[in-house]
RODO-2510 file (C-alpha; in nm, 4 decimals, decimal comma):
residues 448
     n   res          X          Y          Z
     1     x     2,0055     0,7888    -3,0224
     2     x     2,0476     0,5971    -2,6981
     3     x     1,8897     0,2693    -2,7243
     4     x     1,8016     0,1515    -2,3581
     5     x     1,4345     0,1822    -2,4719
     6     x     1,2747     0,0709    -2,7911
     7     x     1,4347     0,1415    -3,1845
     8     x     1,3862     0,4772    -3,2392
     9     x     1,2508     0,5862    -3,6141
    10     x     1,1720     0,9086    -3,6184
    11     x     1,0631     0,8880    -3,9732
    12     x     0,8786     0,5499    -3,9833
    13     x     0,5573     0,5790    -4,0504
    14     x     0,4180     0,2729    -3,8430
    15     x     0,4860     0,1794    -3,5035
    16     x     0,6717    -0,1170    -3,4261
    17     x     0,4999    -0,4281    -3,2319
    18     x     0,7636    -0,3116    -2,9577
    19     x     0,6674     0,0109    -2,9706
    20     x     0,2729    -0,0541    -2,9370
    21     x     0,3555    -0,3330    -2,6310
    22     x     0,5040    -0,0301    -2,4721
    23     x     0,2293     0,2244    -2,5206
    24     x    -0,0349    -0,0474    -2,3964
    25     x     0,1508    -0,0463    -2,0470
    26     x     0,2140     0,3107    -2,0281
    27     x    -0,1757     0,3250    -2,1132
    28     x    -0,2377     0,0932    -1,7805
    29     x    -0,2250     0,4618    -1,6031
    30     x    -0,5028     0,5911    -1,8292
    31     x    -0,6920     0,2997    -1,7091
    32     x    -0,6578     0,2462    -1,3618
    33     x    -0,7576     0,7235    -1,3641
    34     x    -1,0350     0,6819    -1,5208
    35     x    -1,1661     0,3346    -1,3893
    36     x    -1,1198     0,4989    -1,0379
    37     x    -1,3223     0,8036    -1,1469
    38     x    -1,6109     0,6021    -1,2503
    39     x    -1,5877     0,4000    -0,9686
    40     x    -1,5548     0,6186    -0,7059
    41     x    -1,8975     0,7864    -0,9257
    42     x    -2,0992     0,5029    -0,9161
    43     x    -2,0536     0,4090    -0,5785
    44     x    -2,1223     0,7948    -0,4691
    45     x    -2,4999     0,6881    -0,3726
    46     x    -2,4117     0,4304    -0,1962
    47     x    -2,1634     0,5578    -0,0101
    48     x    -2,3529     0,8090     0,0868
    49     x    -2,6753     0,5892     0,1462
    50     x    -2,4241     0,4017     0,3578
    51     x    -2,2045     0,6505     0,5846
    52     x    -2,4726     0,9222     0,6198
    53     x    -2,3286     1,1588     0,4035
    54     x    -2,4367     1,5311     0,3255
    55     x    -2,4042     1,6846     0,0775
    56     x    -2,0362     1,8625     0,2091
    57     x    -1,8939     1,5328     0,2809
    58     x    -2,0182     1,4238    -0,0866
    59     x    -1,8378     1,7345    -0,2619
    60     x    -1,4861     1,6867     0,0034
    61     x    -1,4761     1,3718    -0,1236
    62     x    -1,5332     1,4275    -0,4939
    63     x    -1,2752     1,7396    -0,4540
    64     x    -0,9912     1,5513    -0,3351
    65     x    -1,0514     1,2299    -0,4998
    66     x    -0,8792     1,0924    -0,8177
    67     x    -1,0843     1,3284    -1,0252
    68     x    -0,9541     1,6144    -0,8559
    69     x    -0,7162     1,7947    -0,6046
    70     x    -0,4967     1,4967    -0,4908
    71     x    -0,4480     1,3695    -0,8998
    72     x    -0,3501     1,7439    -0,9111
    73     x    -0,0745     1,7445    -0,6516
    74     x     0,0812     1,3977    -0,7733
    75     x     0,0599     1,5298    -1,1043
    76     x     0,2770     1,8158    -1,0250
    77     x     0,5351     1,5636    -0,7982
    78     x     0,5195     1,2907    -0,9991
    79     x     0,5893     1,5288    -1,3398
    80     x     0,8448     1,7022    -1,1574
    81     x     1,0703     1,3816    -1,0587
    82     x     0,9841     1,2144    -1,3740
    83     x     1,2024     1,5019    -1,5929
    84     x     1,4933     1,5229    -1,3357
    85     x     1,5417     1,1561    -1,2651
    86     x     1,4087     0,9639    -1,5432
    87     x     1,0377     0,8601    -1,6284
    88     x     1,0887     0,4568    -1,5423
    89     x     1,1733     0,5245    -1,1695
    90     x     0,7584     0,7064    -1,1523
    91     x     0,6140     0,4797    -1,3667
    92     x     0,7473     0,1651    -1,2226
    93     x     0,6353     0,2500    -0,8520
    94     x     0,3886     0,4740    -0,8114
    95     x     0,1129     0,1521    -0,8499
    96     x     0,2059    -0,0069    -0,5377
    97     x     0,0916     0,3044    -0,3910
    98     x    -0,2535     0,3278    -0,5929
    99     x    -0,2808    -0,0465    -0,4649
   100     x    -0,2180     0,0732    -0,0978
   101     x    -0,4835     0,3448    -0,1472
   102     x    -0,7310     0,1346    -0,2969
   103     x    -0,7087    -0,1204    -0,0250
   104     x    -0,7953     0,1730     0,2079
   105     x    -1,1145     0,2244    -0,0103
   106     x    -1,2123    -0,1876    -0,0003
   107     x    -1,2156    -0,1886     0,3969
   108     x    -1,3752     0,1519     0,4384
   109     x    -1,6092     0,1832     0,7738
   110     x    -1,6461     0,5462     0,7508
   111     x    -1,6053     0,8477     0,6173
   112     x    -1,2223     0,9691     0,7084
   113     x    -1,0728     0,5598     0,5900
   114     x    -1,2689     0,6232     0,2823
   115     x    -1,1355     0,9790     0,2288
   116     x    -0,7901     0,8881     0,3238
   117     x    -0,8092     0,6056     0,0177
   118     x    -0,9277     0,8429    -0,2048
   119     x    -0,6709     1,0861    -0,1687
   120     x    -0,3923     0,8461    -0,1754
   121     x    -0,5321     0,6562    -0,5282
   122     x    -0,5400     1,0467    -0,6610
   123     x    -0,1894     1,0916    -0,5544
   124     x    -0,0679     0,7837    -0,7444
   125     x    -0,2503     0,8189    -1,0851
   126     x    -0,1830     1,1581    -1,0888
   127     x     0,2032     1,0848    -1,0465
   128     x     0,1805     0,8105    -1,3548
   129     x    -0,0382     0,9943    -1,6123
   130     x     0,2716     1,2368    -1,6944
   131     x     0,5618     1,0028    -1,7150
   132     x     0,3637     0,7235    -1,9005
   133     x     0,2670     0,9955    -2,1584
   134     x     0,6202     1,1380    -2,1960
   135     x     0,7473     0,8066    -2,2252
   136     x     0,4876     0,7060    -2,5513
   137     x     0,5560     1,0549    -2,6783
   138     x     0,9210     0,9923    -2,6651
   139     x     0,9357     0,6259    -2,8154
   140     x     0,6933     0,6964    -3,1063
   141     x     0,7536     0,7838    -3,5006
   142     x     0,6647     1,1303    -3,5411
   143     x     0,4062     1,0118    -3,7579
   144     x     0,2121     0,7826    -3,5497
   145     x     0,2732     0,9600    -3,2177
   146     x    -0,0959     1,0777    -3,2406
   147     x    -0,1900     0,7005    -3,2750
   148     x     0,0057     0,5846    -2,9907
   149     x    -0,1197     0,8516    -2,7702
   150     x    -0,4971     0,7638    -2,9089
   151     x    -0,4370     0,3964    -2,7331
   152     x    -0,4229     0,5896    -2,4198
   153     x    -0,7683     0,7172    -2,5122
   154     x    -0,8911     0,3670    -2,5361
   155     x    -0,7571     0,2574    -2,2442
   156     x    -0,9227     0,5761    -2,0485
   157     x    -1,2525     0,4692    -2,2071
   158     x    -1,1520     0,0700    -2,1284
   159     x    -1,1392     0,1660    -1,7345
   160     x    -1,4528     0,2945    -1,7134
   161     x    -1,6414     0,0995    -1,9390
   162     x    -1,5137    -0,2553    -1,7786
   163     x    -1,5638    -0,0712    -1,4398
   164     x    -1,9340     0,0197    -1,4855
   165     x    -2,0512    -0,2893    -1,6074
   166     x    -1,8905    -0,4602    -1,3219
   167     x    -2,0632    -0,1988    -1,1358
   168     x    -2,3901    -0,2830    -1,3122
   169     x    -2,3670    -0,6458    -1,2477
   170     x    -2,2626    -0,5821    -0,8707
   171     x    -2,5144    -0,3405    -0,8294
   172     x    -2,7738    -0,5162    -0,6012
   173     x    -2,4737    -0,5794    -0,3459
   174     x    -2,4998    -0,2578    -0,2535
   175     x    -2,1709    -0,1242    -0,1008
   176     x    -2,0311    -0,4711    -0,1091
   177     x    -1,9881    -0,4655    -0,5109
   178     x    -1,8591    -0,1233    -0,4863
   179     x    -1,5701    -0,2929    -0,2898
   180     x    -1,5540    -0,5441    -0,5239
   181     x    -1,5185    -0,2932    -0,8307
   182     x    -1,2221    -0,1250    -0,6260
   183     x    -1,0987    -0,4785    -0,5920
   184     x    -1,0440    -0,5266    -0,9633
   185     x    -0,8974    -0,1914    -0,9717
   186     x    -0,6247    -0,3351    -0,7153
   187     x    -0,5847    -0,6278    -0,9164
   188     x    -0,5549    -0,4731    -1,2708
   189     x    -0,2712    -0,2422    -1,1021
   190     x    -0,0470    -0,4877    -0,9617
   191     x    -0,0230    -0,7104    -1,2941
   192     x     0,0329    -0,3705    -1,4646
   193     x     0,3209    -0,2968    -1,2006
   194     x     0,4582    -0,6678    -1,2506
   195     x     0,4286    -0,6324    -1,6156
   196     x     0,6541    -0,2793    -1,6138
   197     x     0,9159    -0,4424    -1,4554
   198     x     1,0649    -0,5201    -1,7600
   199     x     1,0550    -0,1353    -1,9044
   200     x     1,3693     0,0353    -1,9637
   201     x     1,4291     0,4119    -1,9230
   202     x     1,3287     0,6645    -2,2109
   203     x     1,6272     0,6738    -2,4781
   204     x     1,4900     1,0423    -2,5500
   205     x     1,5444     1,1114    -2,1825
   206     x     1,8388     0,9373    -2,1149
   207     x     2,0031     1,1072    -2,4428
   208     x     1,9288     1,4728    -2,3357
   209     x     2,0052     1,4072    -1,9567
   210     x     2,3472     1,3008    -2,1210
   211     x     2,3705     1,5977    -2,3440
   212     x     2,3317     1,8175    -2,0313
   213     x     2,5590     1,6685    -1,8343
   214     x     2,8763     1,6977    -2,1282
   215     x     2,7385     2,0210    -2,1358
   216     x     2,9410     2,0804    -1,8248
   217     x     2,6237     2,2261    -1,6725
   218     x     2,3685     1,9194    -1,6240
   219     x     2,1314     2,1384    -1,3827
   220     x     2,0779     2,4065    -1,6957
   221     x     1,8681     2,1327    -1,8540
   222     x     1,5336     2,1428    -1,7476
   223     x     1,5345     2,4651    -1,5282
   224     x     1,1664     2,5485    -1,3777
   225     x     1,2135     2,9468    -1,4903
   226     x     1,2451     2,8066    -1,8627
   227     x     0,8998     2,6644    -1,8081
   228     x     0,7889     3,0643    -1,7574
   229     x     0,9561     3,2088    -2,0610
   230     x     0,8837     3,2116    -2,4305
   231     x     0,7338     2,9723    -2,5778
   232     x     0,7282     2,7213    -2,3457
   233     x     0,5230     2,9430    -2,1337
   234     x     0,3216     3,0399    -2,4311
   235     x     0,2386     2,6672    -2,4431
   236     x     0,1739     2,6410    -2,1097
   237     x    -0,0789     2,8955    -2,1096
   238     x    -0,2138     2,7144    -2,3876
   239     x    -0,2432     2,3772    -2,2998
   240     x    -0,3356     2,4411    -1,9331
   241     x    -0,6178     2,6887    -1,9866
   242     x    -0,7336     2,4484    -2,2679
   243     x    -0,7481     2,1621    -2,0411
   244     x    -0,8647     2,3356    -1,7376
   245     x    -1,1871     2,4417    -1,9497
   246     x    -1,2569     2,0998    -2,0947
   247     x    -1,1762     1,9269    -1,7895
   248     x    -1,4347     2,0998    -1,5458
   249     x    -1,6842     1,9658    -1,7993
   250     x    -1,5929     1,6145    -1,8470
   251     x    -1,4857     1,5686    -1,4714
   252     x    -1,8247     1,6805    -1,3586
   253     x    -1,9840     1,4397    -1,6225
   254     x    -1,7674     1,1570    -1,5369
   255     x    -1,8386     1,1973    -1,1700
   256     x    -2,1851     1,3279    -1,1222
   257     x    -2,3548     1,1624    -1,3568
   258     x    -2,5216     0,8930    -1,1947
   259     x    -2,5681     1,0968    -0,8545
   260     x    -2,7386     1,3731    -1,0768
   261     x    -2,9578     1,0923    -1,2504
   262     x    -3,0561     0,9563    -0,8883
   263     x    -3,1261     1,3041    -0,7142
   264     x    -3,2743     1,5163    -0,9915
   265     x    -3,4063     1,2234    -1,2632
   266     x    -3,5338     0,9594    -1,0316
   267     x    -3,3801     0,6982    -1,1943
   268     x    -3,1984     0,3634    -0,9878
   269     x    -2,8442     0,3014    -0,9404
   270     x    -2,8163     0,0209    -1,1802
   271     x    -2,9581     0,2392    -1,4892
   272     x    -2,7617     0,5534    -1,3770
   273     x    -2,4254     0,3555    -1,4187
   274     x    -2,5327     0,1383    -1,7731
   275     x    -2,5752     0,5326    -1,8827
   276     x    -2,2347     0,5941    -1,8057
   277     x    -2,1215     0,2703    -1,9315
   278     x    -2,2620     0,4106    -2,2720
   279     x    -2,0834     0,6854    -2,2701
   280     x    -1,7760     0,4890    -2,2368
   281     x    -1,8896     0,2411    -2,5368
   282     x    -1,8875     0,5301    -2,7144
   283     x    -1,5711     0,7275    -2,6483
   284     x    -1,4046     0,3984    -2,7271
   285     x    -1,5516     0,3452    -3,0527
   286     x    -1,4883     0,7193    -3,1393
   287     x    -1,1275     0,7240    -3,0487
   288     x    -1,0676     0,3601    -3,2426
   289     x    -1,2203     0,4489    -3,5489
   290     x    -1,1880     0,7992    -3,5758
   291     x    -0,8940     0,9578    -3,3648
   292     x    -0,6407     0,7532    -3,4067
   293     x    -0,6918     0,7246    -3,7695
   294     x    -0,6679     1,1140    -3,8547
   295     x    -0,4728     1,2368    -3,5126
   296     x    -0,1728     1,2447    -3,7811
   297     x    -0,3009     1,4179    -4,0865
   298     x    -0,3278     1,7501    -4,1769
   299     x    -0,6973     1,7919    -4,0650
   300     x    -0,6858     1,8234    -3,7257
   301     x    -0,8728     2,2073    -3,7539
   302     x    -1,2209     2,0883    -3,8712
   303     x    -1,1991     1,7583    -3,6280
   304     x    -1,1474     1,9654    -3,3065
   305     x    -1,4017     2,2382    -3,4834
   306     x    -1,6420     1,9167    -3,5092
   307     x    -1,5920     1,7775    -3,1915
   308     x    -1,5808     2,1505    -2,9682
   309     x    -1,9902     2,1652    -3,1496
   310     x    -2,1098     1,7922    -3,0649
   311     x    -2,0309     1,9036    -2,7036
   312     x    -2,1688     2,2193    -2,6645
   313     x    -2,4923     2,0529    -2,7862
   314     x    -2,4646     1,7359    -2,5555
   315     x    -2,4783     2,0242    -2,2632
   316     x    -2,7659     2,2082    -2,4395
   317     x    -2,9614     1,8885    -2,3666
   318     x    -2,9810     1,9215    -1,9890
   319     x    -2,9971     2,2732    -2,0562
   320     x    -3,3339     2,2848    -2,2124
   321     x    -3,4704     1,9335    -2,1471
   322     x    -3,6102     1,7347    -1,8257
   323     x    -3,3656     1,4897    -1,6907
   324     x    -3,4048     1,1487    -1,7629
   325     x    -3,2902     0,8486    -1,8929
   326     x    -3,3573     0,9499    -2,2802
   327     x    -3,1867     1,3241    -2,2129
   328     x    -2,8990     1,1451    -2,0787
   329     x    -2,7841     0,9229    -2,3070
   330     x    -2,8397     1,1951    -2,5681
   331     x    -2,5921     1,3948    -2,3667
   332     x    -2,3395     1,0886    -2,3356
   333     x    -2,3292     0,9964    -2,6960
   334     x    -2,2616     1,3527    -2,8248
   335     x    -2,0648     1,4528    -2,5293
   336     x    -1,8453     1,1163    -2,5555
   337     x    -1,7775     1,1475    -2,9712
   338     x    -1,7228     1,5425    -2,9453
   339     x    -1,4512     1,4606    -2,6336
   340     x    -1,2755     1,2260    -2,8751
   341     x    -1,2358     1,4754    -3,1698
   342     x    -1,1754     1,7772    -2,9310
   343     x    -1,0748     1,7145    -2,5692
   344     x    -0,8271     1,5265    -2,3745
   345     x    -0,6633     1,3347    -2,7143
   346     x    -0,5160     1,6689    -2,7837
   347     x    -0,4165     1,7838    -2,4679
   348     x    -0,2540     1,4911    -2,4142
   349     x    -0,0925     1,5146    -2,7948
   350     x     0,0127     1,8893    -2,7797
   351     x     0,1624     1,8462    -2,4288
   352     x     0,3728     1,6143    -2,6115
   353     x     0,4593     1,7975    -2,8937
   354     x     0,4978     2,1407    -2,7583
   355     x     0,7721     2,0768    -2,4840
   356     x     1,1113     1,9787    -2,4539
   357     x     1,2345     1,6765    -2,3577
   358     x     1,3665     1,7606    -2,0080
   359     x     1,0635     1,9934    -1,9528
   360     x     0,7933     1,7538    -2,0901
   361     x     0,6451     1,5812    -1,7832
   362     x     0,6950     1,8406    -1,5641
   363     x     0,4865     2,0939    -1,7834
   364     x     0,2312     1,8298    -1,8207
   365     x     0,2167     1,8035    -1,4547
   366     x     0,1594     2,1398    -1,4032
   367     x    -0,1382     2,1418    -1,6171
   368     x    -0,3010     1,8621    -1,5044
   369     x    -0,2633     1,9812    -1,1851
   370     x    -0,4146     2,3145    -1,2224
   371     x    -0,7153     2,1783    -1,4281
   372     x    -0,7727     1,9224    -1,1199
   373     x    -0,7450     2,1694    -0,8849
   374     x    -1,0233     2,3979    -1,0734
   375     x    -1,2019     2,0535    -1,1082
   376     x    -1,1746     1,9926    -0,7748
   377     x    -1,3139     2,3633    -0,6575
   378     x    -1,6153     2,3280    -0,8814
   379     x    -1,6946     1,9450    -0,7734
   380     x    -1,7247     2,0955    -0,3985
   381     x    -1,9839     2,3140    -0,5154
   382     x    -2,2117     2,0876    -0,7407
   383     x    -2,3870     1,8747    -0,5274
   384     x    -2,4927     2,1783    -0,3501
   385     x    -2,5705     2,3193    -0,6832
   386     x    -2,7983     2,0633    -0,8072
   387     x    -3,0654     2,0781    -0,4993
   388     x    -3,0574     2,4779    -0,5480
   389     x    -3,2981     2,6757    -0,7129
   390     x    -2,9975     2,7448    -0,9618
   391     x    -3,0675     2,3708    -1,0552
   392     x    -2,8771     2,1423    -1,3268
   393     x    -2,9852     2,3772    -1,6096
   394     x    -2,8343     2,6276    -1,4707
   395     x    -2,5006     2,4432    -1,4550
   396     x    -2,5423     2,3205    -1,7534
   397     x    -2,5337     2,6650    -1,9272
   398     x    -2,2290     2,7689    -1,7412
   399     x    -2,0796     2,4153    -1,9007
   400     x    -2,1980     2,5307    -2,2459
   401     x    -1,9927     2,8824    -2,2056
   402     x    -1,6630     2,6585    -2,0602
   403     x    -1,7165     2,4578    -2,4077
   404     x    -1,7650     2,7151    -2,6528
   405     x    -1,4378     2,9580    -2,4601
   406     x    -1,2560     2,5899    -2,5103
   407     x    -1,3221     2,5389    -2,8394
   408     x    -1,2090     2,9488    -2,9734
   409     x    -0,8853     2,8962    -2,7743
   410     x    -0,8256     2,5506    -2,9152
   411     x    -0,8888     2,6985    -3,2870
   412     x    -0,7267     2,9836    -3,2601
   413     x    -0,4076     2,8894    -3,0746
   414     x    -0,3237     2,5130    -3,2462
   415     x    -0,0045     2,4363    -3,2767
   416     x     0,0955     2,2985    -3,6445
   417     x     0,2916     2,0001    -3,5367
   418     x     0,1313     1,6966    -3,7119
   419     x     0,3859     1,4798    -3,8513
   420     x     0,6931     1,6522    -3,7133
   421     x     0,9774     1,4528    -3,4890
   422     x     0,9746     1,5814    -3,1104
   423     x     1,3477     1,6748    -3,2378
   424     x     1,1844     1,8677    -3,4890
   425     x     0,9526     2,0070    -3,3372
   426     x     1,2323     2,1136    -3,0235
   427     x     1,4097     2,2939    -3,3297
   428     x     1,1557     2,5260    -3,4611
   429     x     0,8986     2,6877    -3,3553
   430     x     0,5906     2,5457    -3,2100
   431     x     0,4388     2,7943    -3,0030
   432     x     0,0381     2,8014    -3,0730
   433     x    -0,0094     3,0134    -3,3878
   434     x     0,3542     3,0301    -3,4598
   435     x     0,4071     2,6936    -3,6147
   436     x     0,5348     2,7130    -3,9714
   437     x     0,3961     2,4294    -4,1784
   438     x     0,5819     2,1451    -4,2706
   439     x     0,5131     1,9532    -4,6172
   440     x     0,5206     1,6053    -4,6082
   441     x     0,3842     1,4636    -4,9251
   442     x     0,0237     1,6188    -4,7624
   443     x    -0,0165     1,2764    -4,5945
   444     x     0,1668     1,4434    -4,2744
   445     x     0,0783     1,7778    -4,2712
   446     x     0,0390     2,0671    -3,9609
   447     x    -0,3064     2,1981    -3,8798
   448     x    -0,5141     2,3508    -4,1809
***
């Protein structure tokens, strides 16, 4: 193996300290999505309180911010140049341009500077998210790549936990600490960019580029139309249609929650956001204690089972209940553990582990991209929703369906790849269902 990046074991069965500095700066792009999801959420009301906003401009905004249609389309760029010329050259850059769109956000006067900052932020963390997760995928031990890819988790939890309660605190500035929130944002991305400098390229990367190239045909490597075929496309199908399904959910939780407190709840702007904040608290916790822990043992059937229930239920709760502060936090707590155990920890795993190398970030950006782009459809539509007759009950059931369809697929169609080497798992089969098990010891086992 090629060693421009970090030692390479693929049969240790701890990460080096190396190995987790790496993942904590690839995580930076976990951080800096979510974070400017949340923020972008809590500052909804006042943005709109402050720009005279209907309820169009509210859902254009939401649609094409970093929780939606522009992520999508920097996912599929930034995916897409990270496979054919190497993840470091994405990873490295693309957070001077978040900076650049977040500035745009900060000195906002209206409506079309704010949108244009919006869309550009999108376009950058939607660029890093799949390079940074190719590149932890590709420097960790087979058996701890779950764990390394679970301290992605808790830096997407991190982002919008430290983001809320700065919202919290900033809260009776009004617009001002809504500026100040994106501020930190800026700041937290430039030290990350400095930081990176010092990253090499992918040895996983830069070994099968090399193979491709003595293979007398470098461009075979890679191809889009291999993407399509077999099992790659078999995965594809899989993974995307998982994530779009989850996704919908969680992106209209993480965004609308403290506008759908405020307008159908009555409840103020500063007790809206510590709800989210919550919810963060306890997606952290979850992923810490429990995820990481088990991501790389043989159970992984009865956790995502576990999880797919805890979030039906949290949607059954505005389903049947009043909203309110009680109904909320209810819906957080469950909705935040059952994400952990059976949501975007496994997406983010199996997009890993069910690609090749020169294929992996561009399939992931493909994904993501089409789940955003669903996500960003459905945002347009919810505020709209909410003041209809059709209400947030209503919603709420169609959420409940988009969980219970998520959890059959992600039962019946997960892949048995716990354990295994990404050259392992490139070697056999690894389509979903198709997985033969492999025996290690039953410490590191596939899917029960």
């Amino acid at each position: 193996m090629d060693t421009t990046g970090p030692e390479l074991d693929p049969d240790a069965a701890k990460p080096t300290r190396e190995q987790w500095k790496w993942a904590g700066l690839a995580s930076m792009a976990s951080y800096i999505d979510a974070g400017s999801i949340v923020a972008a959420a809590a500052g909804l009301p006042l943005w709109e309180a402050f720009l005279g906003l209907d309820s169009t401009a509210i859902g254009l905004l939401t649609a094409f911010s970093s929780n939606a249609i522009s992520a999508a389309v920097g996912a599929l760029i930034g995916g897409r140049l990270g496979d054919r010329f190497g993840r470091k050259r994405i990873y490295a850059w693309d957070l001077l341009v978040f900076a650049f769109g977040v500035l745009w956000i900060v000195c906002a006067v209206n409506l079309p500077m704010l949108f244009v900052g919006y869309v550009i932020v999108g376009l950058a963390v939607g660029a890093d998210l799949p390079t940074s997760l190719a590149l932890v995928a590709e420097f960790a031990p087979g058996r701890s790549r779950g764990k390394l890819i679970g301290l992605t988790q808790v830096a997407w939890c991190l982002g919008p936990l430290i983001t809320l309660l700065l919202a919290f605190a900033l809260a009776p500035l009004g617009v001002l600490g809504v500026r100040i929130v994106f501020v930190h944002l800026l700041v937290v991305a430039l030290v990350t960019w400095y930081l990176r400098r010092g990253m090499v390229e992918s040895a996983r990367w830069t070994q099968a580029r090399r193979a491709a190239r003595d293979s007398g045909n470098p461009l075979a490597a890679g191809r889009l139309r291999d993407l399509v075929t077999g099992r790659n496309l078999r995965a594809l199908l899989f993974t995307g249609g998982l994530y779009a399904l989850w996704n919908t959910v969680a992106g209209t939780n993480g965004a609308f929650l403290p506008y759908l407190l405020q307008h159908a709840g009555g409840v103020d702007q500063a007790t809206s956001v510590a709800v989210q904040a919550f919810n963060s608290l306890v997606t952290l916790l979850a992923v810490a204690l429990v995820f990481m822990p088990l991501a790389d043992g043989a159970r992984r059937r009865p956790l995502f089972a576990f999880g797919a229930v805890l979030q039906i239920a949290a949607f059954g709760c505005f389903a049947v209940l009043p909203i309110g502060v009680g109904v909320a936090v209810a819906n957080v707590g469950l909705f935040g553990i059952g994400a952990v155990l059976a949501g975007e920890s496994f997406y983010k795993l199996w997009s890993q582990e069910m690609f090749p190398t020169m294929l992996r970030a561009t399939a992931q950006g493909v994904t993501f991209a089409f789940a955003r782009i669903i996500l960003g459809i459905w945002s347009f539509l919810v505020p709209a929703m909410i003041e209809s007759e059709f209400g947030v009950s209503g919603m709420a059931m169609i959420m409940m369906a988009m969980l219970v369809l998520f959890g059959v697929i992600g039962l019946v169609g997960m892949p048995d790849s716990a354990g295994r080497t990404l050259d392992e798992l490139e070697q056999g089969p690894s389509a979903p269902g198709t997985a033969e098990r492999v025996d290690r010891g039953g410490e590191f086992g596939g899917a029960e």
